[in-house]
N, C-alpha and C positions, 0 to 999 in steps of 0.2 A: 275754567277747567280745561285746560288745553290737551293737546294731542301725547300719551301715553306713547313709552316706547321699551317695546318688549325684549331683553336681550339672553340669551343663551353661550353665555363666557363673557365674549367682546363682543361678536355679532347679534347686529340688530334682525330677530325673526318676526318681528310684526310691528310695524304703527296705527295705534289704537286712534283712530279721530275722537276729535273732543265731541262734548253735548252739543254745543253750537255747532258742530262742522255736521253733525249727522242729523241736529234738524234742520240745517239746512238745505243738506241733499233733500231731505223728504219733501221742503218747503218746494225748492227750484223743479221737481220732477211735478212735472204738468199734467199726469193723468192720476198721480195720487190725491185723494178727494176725502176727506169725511170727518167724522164728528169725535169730541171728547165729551164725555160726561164721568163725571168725578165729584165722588160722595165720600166726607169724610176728615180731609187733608187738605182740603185748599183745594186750587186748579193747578196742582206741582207741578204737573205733565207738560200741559197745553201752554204755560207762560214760557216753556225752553220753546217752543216754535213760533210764539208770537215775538220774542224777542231776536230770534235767530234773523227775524227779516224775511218779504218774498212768504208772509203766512196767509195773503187772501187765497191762494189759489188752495190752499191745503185743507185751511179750516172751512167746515160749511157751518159749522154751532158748534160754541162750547158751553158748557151749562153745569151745575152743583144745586140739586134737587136734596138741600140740605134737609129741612122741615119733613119729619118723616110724614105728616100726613099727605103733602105735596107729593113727596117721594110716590107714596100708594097711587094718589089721583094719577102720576105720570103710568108707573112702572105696573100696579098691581099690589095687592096685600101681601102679605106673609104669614103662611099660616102658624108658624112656631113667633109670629112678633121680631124673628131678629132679623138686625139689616146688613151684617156683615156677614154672610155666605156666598156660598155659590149660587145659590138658589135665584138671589138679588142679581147677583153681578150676568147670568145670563139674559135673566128679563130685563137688563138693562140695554148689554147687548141687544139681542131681539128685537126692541122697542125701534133701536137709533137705526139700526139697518132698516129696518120695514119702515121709517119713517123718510131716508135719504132715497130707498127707492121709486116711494109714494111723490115726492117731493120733486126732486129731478126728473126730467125726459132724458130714457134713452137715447133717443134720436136724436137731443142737442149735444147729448156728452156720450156720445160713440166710443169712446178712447176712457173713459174715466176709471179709474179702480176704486171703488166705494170701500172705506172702513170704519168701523167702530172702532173706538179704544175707552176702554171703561174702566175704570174703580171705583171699590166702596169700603172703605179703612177704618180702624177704631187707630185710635194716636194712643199714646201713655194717658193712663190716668192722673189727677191731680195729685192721688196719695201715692203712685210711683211705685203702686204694688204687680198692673198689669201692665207690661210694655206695649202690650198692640201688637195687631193685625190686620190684615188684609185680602179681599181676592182682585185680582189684577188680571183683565183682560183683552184681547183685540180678536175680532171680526174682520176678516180684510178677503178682497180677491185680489190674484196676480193676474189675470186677464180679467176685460172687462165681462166676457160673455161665459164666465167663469164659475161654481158655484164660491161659498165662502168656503175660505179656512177657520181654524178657532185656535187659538191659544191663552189657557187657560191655567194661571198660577195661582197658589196659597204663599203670602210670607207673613215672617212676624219679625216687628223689630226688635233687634238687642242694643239700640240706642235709647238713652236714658230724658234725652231732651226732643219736645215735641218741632221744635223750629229743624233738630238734625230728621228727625223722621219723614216731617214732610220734603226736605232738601232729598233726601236717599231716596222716597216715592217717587218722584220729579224725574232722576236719573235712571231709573228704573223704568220709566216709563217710555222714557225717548228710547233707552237700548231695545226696548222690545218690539216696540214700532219698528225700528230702524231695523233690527233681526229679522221680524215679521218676511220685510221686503226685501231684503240684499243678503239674508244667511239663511231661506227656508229651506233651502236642497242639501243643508248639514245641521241637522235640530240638534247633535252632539256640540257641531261648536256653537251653533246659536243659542245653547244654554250655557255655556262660557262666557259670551258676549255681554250676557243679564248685566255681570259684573263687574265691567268696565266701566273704571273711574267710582268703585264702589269698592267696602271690602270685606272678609262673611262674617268681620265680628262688628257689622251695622245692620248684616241684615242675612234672617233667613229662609230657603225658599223649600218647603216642605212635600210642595205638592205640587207637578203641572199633568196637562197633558195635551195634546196635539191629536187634533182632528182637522175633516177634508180633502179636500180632492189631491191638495199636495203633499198630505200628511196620511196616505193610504196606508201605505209601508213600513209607516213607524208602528214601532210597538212602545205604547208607551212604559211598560213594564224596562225595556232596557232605559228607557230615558231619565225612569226613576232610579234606575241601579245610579246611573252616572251622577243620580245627586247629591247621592253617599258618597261616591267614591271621590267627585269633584269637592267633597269636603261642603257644601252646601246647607245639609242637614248630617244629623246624627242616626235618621231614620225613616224608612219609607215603606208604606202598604199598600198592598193591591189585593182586591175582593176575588173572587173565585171566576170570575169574568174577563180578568186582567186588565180593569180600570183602575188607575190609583187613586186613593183616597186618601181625604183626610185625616189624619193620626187621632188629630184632637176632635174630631167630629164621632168618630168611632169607639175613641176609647173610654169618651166620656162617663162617668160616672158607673163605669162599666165594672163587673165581676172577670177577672180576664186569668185563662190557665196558658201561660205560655210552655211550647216545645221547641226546645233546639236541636238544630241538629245540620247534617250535610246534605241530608236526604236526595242521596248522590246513590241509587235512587232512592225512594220511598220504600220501604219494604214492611215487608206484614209487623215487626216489631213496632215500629214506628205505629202504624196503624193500632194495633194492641195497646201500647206505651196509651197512646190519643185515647181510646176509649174506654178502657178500666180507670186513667188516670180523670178524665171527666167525670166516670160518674162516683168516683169517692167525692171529687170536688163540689159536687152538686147537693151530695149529703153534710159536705158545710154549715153550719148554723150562718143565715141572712144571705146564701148563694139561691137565689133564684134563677131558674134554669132561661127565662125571659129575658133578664137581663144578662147573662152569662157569653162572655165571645173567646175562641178558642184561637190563636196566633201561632203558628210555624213558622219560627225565626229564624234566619241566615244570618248568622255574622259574615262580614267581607271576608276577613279572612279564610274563612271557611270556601271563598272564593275564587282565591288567587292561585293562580299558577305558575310557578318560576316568577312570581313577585308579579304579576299580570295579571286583571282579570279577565277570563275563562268568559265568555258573554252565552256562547252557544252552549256550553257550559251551563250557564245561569238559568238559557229561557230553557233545556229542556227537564231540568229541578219545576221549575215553575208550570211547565206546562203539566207535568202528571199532580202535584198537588191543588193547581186548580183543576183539571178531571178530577177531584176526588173531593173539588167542593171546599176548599182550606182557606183562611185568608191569610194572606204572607207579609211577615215582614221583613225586610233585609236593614241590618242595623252595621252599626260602627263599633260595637260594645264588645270586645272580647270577653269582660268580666260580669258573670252573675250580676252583680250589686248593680251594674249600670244601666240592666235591663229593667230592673225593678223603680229604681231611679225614676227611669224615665217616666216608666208607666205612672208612679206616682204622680207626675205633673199632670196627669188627666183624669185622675180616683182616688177617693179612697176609699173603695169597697175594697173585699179580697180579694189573694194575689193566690196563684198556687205555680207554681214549675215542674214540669215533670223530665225525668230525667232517669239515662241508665247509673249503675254504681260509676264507673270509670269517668261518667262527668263528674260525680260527688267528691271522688277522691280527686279530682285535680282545682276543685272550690276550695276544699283544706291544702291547696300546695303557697306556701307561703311567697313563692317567688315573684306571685300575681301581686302582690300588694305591696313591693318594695317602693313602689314612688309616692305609695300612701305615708303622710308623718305617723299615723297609727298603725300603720303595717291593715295586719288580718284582720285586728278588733278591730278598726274602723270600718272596713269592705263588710264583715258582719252584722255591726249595727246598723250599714244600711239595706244590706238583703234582709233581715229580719225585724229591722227597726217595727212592723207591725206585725200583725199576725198573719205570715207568707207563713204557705208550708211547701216542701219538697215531696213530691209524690213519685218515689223510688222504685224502678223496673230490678230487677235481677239480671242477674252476669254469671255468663257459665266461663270460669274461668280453664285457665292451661290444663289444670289437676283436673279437671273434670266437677269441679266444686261449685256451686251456684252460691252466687256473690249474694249479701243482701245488706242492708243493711247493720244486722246483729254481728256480723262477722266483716266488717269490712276495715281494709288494711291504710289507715293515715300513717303519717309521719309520729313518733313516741311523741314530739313536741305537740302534737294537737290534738294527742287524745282526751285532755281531759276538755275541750274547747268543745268535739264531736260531740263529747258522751252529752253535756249541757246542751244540744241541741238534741241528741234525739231523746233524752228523756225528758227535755219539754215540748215535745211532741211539736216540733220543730221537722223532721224529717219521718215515713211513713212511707213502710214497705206495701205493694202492690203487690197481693199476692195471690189472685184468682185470674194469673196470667195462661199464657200457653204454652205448654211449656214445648211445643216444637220448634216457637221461635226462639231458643235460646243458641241454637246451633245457626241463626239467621243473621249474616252480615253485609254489610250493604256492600263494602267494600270486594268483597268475595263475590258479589252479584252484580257489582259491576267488569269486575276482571271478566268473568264468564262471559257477561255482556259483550265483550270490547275483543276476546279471542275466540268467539262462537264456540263454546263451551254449551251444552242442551243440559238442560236441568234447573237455570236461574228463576225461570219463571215460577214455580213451587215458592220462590222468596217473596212474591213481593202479591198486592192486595191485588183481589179481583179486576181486571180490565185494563190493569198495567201493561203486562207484557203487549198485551196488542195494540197499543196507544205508541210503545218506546218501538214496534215490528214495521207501525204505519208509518212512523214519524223518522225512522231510523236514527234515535235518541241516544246519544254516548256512544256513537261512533259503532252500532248494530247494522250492522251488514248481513244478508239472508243468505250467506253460502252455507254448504251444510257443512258438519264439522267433522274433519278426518282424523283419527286418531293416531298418533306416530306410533311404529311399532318398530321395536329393537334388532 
């Protein structure tokens, strides 16, 4: 696999070194020092540095703690039994660092940078039903007298043959090393780099995050934006604490109400929308409120600005719906159907969306499904293929008329389409709302926001305004506001 080369027209703007060239450098650099342990997949990793040449000084152990009772006597038990998490893949970590520096004297290796690099991976099964996963990680310092870093991924393969999966593990491995040490003061392009000499329909990377002393200042909430946007994944989550998380760990067999929106900013509808439309969904037949988990989704687009994405933009959406306790996900899905999709690959309990009218009427706009061969009824059968419901907010329109769903205005081609969902009880007006928030628009609360306009605060949920006051969110400046007079 030799040296990639990157070009933009005719000019060449980057040469990508080959597997062998970059474990080589790791090899030849004399104070890089540590261990591979890989469970799962072979020893993919560790065979690109022992064959690169110049690998005594690199490698101090490599090891495959196949036998899971081995695995436990090394690394520790499991309390849930499985061996392909995070859970593993840190005590694995853990184990090799505490054991390189138990092992080695400081005082002989003055100079040394001690790392771990670990994985522990399922491959395709034999019946080629589940392609496989992984968590993939390195423990590394950049000085010796330094604490560690950590960088810690989720992928899963979309190759179909187990000899390509462990080849794409392998490569995956050395780029992350090699990022680790020569791209960690730009974690944007060092999550670039994953995928040199790889490509994202072999493989995809759902989850990381970046911790340490070098990794203070990243927020891994942006690092997850950019794995949607680098086309990486289809979707990314982060808990109310701004760690990202697993999708598929989270949504597992879960009862799940999703809300979209811009939430540019949150404001009290949003909030209302969220809580009258959870507790209909609670009074669901088999929605247990224990298992039950509530998502505010961003579509990218819903992101971009002048075709760009808006970052500071992004984290200050993020920062008040985690003040408010939400767990987020930023997706790729423009269309209803695809959010539901998705979720399906992680449940099949109930679905519910909740949503204002002017989302509803633009699900029945046909335009969205012209690259479907079935148009709308395909996008349909699969937002409703099971029993999803729409739990419908009201809309105070121009005339002053409150939208609902009994009155609401499609296209004549999709009325009879409409009526067959809401009188199968398909769609479900919310009607013990409030009715001050119907005059409440985010967009209006943010104008006010952004020209020091006094009165926005009345829009938006308790603790907000002084969160967007401290943080100076959307571009809120504390001057006070002068009124022009004629």
């Amino acid at each position: 696999m030799g040296t990639e080369i990157k070009l933009k027209g005719d000019k060449v703007i980057e040469q990508i070194p080959s597997i062998k060239d970059k474990a080589l450098r790791i090899n030849l650099n004399e104070n890089i020092y540590g261990t591979f342990a890989e469970i799962g997949a072979g020893q993919e990793t560790v065979r690109h540095f022992f064959r690169a040449g110049g690998s005594s000084g690199t490698i101090a152990k490599a090891m495959s703690a196949y036998d899971k009772d081995f695995s436990d006597a090394v690394y520790g038990d499991e309390a849930d039994g499985r061996y392909v998490t995070e859970s593993r893949l840190k005590k694995m970590l853990s184990h090799e660092v505490g054991l390189i520096e138990h092992r080695l004297n400081r005082e002989k290796h003055p100079n040394k940078m001690f790392f771990s690099y670990a994985n522990t991976v399922a491959t395709i099964d034999f019946a080629k039903q589940f392609k496989g996963h992984g968590w993939v990680g390195i423990s590394y310092q950049i000085e010796p007298d330094e604490d560690y870093n950590e960088i810690i991924l989720h992928i899963r393969f979309k190759e179909t043959d187990v000899r390509l999966q462990q080849e794409t593990l392998g490569i995956l491995g050395v780029n992350l090393i090699y990022g680790a040490y020569y791209k960690y003061n730009d974690p944007k392009k060092l999550l670039r780099y994953l995928y040199d000499h790889l490509d994202k329909d072999q493989l995809e990377i759902d989850t990381i995050n970046f911790s340490g002393p070098r990794f203070a200042d990243v927020d891994n909430r942006l690092i997850s934006l950019q794995l949607v946007k680098n086309g990486m994944t289809d979707a990314v989550m982060f808990n109310p604490h701004g760690k990202n998380i697993l999708p598929a760990a989270i949504l597992y067999k879960k009862n799940i109400l999703a809300l979209r929106g811009s939430f540019r900013p949150v404001t009290k509808v949003n909030m209302d929308m969220y809580k009258k439309s959870l507790n209909m969904f609670l009074q669901e037949n088999k929605v247990d409120e224990k298992n039950t988990l509530v998502i505010f989704e961003i579509t990218l687009s819903n992101l971009r600005s002048d075709g760009e994405i808006d970052e500071r933009d992004f984290m200050d959406r993020a920062e008040l719906l985690c003040a408010l306790g939400q767990t987020v996900m930023i997706s790729n899905f423009q269309e209803y159907y695809k959010v539901v999709e998705y979720f399906s690959n992680y449940t099949k309990a109930r679905m519910g969306l909740a949503m204002g009218v002017n989302n509803l009427v633009d699900i029945f706009d046909e335009k969205y499904y012209r690259h479907l061969s079935g148009g709308i009824l395909e996008a349909f059968g699969k937002l409703f293929f099971r029993d999803m419901k729409v739990f419908l907010y009201p809309m105070l329109d121009e005339n002053g008329e409150i939208g609902t769903s009994q009155n609401l205005k499609v296209h004549p081609r999709m009325k009879e389409l409409y009526k067959f969902f809401k009188f199968n009880g398909k769609v479900i007006d919310i009607e013990d709302y409030d009715p001050d928030n119907l005059t409440v628009f985010s967009r209006e609360a943010l104008k006010m926001i952004q020209n020091g306009t006094p009165g926005w605060e009345r829009m938006l949920p308790d603790g907000i305004p002084e969160i967007i006051k401290q943080g100076q969110l959307f571009g809120y400046e504390s001057t006070p506001f002068i009124e022009e007079k004629n």
